[in-house]
N, C-alpha and C positions, 0 to 999 in steps of 0.2 A: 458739766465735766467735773469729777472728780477730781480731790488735790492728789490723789496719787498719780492718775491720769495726768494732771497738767505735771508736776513734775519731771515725771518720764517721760515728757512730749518735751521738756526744758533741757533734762540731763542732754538729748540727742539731739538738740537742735536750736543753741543757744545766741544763734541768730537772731531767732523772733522773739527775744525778752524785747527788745524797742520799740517792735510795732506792738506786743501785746500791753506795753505800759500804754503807748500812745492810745490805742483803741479803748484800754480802760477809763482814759484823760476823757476823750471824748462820748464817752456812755454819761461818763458822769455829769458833763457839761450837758448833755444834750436832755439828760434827767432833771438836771437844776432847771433848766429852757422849757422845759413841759409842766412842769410843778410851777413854775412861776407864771406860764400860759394859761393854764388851769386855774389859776388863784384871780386872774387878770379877768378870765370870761365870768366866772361862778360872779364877782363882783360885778359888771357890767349886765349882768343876767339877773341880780336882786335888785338892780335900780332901775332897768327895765320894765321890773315884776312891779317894783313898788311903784313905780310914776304910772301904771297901767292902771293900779286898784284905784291910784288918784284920782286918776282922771273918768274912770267908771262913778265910782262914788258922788261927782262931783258932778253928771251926768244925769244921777238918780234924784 
């Protein structure tokens, strides 16, 4: 959506400034909660990676 667009959705209907902060609040929360999910797995996924070549190597 365009800023002109939201604007004019705002000038006529200044109602939903609350929920559209709120909703913003929550994108943004819910972005920081995936990027930090994301940083949580990739790490649990190279120690994974790495205790597997361990244990192959170790194997050989």
């Amino acid at each position: 959506m365009s800023l002109v667009k939201l604007l004019k959705f705002l000038i006529f209907h200044p109602d939903q400034i609350p929920g559209l902060i709120i909703l913003g609040l929550n994108f943004h929360k819910a972005k920081h909660s995936l990027t930090k999910a994301a940083k949580n797995l990739a790490a649990i996924t190279a120690f994974d990676t790495a205790s597997a070549e361990k244990s192959a190597a170790a194997a050989i």
